[in-house]
PQR file with spaces between the fields and no chain letter, atoms N, CA, C, O and H, PARSE charges and radii, in Angstrom:
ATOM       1  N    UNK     1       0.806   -1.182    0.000 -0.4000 1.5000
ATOM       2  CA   UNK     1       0.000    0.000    0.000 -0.0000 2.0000
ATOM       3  C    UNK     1       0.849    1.245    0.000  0.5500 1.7000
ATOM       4  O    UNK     1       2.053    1.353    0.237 -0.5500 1.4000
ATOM       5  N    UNK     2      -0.016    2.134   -0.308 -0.4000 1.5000
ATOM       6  CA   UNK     2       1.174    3.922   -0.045 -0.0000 2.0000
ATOM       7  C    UNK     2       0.910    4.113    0.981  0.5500 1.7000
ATOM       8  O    UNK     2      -0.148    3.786    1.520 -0.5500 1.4000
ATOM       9  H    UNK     2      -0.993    2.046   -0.501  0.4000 1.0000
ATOM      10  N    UNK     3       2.260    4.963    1.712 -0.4000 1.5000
ATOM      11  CA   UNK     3       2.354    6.035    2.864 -0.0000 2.0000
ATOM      12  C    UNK     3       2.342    6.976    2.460  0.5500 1.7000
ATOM      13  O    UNK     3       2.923    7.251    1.410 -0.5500 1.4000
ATOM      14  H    UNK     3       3.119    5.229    1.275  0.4000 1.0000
ATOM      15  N    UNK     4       1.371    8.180    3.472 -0.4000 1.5000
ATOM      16  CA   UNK     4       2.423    8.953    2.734 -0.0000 2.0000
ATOM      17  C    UNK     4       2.575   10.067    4.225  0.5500 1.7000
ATOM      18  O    UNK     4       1.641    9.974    5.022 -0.5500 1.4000
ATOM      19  H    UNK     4       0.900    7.956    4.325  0.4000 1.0000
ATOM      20  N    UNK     5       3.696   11.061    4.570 -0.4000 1.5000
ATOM      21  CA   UNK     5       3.609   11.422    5.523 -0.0000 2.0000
ATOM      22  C    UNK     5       2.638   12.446    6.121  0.5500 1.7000
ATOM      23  O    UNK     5       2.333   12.474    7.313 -0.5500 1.4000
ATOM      24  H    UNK     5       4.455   11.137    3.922  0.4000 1.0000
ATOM      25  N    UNK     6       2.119   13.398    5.053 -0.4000 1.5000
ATOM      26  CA   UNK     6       0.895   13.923    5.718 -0.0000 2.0000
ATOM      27  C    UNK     6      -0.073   13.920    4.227  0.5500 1.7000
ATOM      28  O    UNK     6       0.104   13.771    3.018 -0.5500 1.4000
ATOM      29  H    UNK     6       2.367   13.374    4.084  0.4000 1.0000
ATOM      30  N    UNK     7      -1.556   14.276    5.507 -0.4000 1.5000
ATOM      31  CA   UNK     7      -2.080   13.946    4.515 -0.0000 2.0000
ATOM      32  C    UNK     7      -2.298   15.180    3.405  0.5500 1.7000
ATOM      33  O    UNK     7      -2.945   15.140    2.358 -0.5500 1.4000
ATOM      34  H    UNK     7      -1.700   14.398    6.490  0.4000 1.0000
ATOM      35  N    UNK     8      -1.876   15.798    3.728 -0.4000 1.5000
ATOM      36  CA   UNK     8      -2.196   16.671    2.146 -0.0000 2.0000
ATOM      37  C    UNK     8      -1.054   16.563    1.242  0.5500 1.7000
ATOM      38  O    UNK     8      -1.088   17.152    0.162 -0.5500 1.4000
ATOM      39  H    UNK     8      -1.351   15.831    4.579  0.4000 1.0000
ATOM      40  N    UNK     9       0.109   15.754    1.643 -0.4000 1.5000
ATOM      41  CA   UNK     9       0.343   14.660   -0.020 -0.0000 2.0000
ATOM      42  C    UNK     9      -0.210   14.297   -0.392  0.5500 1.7000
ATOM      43  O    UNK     9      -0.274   14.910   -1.457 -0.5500 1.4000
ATOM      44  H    UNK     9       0.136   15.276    2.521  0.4000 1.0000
ATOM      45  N    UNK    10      -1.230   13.205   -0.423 -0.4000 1.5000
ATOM      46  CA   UNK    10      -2.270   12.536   -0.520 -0.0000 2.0000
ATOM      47  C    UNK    10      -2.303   13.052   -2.365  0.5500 1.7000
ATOM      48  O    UNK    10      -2.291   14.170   -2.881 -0.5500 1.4000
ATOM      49  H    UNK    10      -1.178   12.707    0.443  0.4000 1.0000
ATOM      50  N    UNK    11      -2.338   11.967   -2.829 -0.4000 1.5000
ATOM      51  CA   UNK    11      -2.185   12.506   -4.697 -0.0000 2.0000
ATOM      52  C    UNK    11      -2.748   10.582   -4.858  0.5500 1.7000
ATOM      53  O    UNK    11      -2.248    9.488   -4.597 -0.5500 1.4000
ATOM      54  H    UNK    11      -2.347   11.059   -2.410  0.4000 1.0000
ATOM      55  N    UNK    12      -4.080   11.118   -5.453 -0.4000 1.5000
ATOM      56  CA   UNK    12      -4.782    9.427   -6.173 -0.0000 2.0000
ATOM      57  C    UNK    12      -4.317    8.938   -7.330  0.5500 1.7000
ATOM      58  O    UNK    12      -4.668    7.978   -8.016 -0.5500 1.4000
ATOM      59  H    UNK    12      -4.487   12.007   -5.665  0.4000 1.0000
ATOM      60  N    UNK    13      -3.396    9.819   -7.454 -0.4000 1.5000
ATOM      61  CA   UNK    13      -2.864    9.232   -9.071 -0.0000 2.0000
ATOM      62  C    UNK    13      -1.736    8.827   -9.019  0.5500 1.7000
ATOM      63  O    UNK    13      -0.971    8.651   -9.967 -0.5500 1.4000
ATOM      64  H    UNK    13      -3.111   10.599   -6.896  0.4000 1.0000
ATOM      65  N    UNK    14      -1.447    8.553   -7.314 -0.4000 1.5000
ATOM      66  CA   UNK    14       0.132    7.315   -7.148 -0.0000 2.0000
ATOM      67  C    UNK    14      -0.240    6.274   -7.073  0.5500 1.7000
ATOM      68  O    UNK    14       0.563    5.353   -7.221 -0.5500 1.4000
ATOM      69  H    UNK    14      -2.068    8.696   -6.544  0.4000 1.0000
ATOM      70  N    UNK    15      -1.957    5.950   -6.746 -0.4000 1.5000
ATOM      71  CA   UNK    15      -2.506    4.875   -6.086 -0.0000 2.0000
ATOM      72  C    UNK    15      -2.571    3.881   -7.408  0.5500 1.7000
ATOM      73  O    UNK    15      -3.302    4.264   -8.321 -0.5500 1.4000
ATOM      74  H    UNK    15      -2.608    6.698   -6.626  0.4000 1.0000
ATOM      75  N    UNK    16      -1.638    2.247   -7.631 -0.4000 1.5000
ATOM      76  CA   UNK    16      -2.009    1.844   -9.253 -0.0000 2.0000
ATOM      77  C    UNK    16      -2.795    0.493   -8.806  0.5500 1.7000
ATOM      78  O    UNK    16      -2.555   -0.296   -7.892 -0.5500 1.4000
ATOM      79  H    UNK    16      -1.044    1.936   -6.889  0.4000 1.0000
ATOM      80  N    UNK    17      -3.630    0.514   -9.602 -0.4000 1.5000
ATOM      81  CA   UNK    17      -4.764   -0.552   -9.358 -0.0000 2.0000
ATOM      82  C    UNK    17      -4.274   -2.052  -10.404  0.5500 1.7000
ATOM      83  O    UNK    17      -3.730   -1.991  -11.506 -0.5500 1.4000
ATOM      84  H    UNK    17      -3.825    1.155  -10.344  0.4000 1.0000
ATOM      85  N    UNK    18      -4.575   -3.020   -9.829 -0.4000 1.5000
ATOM      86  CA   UNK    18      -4.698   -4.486  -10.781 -0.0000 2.0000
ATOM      87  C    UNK    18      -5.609   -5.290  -10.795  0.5500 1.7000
ATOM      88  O    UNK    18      -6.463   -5.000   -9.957 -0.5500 1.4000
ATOM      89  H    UNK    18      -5.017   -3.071   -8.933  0.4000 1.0000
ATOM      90  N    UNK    19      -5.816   -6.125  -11.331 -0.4000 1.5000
ATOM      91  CA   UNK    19      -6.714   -7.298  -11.311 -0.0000 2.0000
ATOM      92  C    UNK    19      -6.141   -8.721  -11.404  0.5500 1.7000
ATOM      93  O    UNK    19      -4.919   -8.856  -11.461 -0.5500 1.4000
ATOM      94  H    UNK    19      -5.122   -6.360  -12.012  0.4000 1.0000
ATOM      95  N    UNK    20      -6.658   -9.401  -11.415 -0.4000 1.5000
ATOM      96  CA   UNK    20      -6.298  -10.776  -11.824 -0.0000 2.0000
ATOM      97  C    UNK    20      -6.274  -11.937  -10.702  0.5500 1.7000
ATOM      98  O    UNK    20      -6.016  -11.547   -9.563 -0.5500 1.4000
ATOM      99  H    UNK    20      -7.651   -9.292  -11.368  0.4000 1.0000
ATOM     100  N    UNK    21      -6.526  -13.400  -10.895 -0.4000 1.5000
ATOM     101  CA   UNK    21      -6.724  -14.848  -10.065 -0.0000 2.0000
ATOM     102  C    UNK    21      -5.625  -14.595   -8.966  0.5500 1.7000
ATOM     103  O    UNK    21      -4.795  -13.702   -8.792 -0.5500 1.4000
ATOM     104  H    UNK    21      -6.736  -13.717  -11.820  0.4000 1.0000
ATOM     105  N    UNK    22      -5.925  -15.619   -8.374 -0.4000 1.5000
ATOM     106  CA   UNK    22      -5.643  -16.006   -6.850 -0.0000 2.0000
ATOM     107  C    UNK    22      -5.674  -17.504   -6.341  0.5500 1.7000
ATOM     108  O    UNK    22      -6.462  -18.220   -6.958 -0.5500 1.4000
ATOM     109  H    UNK    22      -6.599  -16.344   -8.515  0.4000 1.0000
ATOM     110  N    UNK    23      -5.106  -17.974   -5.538 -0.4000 1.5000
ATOM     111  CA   UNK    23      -5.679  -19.325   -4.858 -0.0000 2.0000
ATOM     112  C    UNK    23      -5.086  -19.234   -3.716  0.5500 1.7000
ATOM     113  O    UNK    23      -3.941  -18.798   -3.599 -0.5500 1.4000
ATOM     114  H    UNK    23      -4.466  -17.392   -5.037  0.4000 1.0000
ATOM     115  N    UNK    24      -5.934  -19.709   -2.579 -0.4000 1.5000
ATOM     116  CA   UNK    24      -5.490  -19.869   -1.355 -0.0000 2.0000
ATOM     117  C    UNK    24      -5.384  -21.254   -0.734  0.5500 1.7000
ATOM     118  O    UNK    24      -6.127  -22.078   -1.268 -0.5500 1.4000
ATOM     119  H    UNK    24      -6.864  -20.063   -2.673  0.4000 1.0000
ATOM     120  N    UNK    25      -4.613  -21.719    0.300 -0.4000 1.5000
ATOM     121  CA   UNK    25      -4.226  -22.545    0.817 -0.0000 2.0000
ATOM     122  C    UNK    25      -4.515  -22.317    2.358  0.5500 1.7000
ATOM     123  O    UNK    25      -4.005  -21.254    2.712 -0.5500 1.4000
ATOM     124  H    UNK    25      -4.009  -21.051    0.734  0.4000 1.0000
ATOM     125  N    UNK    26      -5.277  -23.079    3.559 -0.4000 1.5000
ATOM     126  CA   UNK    26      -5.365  -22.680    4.685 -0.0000 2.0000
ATOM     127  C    UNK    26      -3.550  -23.590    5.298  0.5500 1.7000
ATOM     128  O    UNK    26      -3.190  -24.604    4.699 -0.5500 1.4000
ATOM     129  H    UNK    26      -5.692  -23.942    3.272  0.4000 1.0000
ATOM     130  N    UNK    27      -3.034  -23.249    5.991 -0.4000 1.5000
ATOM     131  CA   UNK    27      -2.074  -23.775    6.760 -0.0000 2.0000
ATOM     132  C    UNK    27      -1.929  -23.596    8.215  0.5500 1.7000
ATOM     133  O    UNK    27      -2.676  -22.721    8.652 -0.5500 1.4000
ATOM     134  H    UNK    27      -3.326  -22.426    6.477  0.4000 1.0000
ATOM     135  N    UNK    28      -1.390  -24.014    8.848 -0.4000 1.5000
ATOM     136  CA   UNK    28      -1.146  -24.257   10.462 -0.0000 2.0000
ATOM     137  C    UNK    28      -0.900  -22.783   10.923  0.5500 1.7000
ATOM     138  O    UNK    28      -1.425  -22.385   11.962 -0.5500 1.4000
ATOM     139  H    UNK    28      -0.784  -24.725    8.493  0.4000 1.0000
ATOM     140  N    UNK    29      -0.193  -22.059   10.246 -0.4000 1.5000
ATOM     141  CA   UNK    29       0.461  -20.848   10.412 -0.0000 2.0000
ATOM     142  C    UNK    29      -0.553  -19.682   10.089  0.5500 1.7000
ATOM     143  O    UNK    29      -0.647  -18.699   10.824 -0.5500 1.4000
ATOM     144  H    UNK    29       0.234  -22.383    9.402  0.4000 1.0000
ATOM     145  N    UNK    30      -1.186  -19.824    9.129 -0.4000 1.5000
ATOM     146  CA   UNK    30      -2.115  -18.644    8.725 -0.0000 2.0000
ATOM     147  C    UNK    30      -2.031  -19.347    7.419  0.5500 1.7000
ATOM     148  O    UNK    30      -1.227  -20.262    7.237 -0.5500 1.4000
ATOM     149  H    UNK    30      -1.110  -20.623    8.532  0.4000 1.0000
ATOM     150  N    UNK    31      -3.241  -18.730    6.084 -0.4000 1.5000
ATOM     151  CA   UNK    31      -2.893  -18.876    4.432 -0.0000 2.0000
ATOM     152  C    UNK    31      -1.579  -18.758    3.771  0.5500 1.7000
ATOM     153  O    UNK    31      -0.680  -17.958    4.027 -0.5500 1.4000
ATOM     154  H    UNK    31      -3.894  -17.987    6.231  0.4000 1.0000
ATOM     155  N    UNK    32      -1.605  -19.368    3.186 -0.4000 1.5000
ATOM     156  CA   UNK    32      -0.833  -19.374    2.340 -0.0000 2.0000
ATOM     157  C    UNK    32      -1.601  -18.708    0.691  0.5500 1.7000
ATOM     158  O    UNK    32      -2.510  -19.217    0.034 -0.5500 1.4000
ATOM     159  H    UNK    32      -2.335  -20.018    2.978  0.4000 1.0000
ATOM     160  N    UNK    33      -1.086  -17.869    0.511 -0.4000 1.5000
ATOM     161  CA   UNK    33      -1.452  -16.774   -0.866 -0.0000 2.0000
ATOM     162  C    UNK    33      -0.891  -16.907   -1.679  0.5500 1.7000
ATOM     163  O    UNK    33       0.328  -16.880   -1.513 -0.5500 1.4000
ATOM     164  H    UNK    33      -0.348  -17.456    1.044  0.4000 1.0000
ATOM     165  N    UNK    34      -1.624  -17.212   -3.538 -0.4000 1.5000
ATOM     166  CA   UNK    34      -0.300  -16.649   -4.379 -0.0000 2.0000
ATOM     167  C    UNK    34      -1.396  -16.078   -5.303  0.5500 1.7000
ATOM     168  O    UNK    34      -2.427  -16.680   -5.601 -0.5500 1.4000
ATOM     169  H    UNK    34      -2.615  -17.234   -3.674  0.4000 1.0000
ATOM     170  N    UNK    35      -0.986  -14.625   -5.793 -0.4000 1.5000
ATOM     171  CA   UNK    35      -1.807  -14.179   -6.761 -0.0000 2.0000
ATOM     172  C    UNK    35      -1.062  -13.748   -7.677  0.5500 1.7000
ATOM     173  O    UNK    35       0.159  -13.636   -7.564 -0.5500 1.4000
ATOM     174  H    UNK    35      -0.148  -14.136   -5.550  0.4000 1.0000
ATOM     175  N    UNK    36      -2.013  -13.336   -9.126 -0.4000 1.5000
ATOM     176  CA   UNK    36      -1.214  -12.837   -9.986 -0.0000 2.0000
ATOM     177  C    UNK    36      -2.159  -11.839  -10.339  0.5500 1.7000
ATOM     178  O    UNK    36      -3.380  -11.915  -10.483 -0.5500 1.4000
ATOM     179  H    UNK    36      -3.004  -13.427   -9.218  0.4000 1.0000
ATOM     180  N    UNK    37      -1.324  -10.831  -10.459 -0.4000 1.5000
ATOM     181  CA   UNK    37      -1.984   -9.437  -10.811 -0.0000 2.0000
ATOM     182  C    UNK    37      -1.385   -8.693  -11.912  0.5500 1.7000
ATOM     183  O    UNK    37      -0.155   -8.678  -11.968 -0.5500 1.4000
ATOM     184  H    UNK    37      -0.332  -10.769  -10.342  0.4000 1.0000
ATOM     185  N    UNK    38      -2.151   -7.990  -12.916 -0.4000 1.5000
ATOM     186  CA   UNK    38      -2.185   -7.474  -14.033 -0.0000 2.0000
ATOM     187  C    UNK    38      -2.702   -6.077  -13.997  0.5500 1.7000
ATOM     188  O    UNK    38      -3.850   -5.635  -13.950 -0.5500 1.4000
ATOM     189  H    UNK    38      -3.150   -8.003  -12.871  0.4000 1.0000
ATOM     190  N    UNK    39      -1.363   -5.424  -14.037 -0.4000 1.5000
ATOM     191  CA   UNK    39      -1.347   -3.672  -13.932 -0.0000 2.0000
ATOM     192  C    UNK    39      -2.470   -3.551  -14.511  0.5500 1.7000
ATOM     193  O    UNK    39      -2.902   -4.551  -15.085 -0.5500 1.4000
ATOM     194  H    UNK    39      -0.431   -5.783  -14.075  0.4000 1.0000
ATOM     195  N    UNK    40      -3.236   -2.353  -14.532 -0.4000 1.5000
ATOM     196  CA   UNK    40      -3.933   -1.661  -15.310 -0.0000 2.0000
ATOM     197  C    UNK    40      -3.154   -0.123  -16.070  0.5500 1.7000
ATOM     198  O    UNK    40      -3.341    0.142  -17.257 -0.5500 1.4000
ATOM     199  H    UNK    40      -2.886   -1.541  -14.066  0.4000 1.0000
ATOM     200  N    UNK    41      -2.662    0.383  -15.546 -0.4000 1.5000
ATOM     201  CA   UNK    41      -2.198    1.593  -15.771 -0.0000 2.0000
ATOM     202  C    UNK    41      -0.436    1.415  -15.696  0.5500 1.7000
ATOM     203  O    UNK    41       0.125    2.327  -15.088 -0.5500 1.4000
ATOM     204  H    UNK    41      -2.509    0.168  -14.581  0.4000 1.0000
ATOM     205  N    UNK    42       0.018    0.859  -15.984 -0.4000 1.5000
ATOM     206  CA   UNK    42       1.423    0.553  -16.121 -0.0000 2.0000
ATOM     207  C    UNK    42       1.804    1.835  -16.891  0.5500 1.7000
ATOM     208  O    UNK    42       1.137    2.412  -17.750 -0.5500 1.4000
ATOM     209  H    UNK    42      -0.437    0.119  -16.477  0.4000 1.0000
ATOM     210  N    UNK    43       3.571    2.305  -16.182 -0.4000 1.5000
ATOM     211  CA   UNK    43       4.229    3.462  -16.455 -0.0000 2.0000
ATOM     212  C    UNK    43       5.517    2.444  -17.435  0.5500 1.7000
ATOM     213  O    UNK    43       5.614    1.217  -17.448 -0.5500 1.4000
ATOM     214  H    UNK    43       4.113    1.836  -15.485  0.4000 1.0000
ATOM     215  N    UNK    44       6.302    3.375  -18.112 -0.4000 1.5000
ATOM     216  CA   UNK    44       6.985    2.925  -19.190 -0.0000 2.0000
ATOM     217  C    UNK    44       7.786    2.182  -18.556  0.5500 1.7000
ATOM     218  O    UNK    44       8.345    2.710  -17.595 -0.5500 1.4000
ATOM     219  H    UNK    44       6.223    4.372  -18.101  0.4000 1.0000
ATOM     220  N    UNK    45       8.054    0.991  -18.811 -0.4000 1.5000
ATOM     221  CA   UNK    45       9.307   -0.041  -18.333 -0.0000 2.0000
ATOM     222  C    UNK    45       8.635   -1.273  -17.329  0.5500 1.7000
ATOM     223  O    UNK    45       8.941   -2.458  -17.189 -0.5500 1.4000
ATOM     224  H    UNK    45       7.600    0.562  -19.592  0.4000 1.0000
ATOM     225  N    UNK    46       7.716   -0.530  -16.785 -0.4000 1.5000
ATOM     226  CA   UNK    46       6.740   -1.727  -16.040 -0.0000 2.0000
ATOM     227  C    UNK    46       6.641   -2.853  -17.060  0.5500 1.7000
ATOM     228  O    UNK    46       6.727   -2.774  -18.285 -0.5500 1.4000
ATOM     229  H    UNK    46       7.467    0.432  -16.899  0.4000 1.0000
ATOM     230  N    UNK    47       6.376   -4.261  -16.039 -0.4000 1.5000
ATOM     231  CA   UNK    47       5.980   -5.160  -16.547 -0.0000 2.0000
ATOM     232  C    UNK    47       4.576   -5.314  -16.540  0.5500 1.7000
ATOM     233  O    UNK    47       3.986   -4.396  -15.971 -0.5500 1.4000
ATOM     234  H    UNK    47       6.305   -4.325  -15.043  0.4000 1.0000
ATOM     235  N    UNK    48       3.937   -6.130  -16.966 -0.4000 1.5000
ATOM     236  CA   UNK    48       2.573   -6.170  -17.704 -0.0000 2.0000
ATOM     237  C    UNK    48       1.848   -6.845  -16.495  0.5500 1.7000
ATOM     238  O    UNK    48       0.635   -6.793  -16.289 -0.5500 1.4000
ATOM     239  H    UNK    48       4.417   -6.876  -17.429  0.4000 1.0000
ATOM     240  N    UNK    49       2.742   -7.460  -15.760 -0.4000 1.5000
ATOM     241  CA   UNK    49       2.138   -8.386  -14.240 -0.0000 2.0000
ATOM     242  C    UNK    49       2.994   -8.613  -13.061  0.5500 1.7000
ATOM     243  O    UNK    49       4.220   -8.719  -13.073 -0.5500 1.4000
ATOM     244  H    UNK    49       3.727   -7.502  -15.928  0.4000 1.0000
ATOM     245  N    UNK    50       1.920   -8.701  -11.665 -0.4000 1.5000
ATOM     246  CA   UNK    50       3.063   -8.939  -10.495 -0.0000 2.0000
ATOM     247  C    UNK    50       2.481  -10.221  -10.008  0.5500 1.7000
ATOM     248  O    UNK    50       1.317  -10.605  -10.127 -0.5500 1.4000
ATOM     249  H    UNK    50       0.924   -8.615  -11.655  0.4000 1.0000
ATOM     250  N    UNK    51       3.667  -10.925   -9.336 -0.4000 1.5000
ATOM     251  CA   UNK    51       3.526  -12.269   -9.189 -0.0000 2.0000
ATOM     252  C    UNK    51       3.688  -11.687   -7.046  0.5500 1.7000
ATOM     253  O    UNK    51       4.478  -10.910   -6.511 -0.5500 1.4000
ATOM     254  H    UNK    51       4.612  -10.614   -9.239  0.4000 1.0000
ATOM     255  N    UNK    52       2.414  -12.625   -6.383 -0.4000 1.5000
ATOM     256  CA   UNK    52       3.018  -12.013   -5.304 -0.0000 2.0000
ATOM     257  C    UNK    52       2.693  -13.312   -4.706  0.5500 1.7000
ATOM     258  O    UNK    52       1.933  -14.156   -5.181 -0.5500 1.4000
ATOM     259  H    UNK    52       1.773  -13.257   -6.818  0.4000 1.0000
ATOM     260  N    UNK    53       3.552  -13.398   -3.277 -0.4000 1.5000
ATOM     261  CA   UNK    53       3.350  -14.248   -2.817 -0.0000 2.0000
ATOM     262  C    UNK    53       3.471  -14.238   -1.111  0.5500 1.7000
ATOM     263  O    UNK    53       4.562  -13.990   -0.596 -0.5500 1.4000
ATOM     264  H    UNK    53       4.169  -12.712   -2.890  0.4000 1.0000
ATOM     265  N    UNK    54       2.187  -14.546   -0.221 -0.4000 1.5000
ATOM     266  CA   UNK    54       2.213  -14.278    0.811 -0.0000 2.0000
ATOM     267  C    UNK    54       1.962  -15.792    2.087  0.5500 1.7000
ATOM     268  O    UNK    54       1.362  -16.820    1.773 -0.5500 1.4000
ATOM     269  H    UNK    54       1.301  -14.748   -0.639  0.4000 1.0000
ATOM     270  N    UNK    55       2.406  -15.611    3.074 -0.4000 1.5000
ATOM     271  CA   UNK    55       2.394  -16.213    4.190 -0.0000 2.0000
ATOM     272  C    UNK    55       1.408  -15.507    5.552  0.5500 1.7000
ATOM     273  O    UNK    55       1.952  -14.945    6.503 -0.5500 1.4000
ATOM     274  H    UNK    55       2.893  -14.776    3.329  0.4000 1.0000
ATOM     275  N    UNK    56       0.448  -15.606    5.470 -0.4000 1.5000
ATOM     276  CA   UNK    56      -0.116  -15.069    6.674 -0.0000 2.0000
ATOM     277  C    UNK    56      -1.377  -14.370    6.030  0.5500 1.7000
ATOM     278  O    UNK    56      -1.738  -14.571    4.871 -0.5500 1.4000
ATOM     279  H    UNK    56       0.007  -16.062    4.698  0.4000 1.0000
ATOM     280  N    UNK    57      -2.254  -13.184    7.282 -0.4000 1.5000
ATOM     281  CA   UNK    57      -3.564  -12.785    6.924 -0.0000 2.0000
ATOM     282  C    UNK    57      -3.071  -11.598    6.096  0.5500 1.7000
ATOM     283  O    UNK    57      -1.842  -11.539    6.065 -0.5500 1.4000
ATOM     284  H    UNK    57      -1.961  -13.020    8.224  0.4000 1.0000
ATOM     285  N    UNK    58      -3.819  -10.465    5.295 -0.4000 1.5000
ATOM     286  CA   UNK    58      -3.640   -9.593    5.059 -0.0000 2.0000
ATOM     287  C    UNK    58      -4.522   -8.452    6.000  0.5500 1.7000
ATOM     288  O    UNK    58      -5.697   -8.650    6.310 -0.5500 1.4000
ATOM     289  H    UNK    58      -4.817  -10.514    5.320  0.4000 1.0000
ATOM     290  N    UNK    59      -3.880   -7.431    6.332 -0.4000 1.5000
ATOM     291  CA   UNK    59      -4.386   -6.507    7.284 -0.0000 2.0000
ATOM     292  C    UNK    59      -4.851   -5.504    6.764  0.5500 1.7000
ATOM     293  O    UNK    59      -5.328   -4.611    7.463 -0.5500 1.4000
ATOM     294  H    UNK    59      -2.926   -7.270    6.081  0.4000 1.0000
């Protein structure tokens, strides 16, 4: 997510949105996450997708 230090930085056009599948796994520890997400608004040199991968809840 963004920080930012006060709020009248606050600018919605840092905020970049994606889409795309998911699958979850329950485990002993918390989920196990892996999604793949597909920029929408990609800046020059970006790749076209992010591969992420998590251990635990999201907050």
């Amino acid at each position: 997510g963004n920080v930012w230090r006060d709020a009248r930085n606050v600018d919605f056009q840092d905020i970049k949105f994606s889409v795309g599948p998911g699958i979850r796994y329950n485990t002993p520890v918390g989920p196990l996450r892996l999604d793949l997400g597909y920029k929408l608004r990609r800046e020059t040199g970006e790749s076209a997708a992010q591969l992420h991968f998590t251990l635990g809840h999201a907050f």
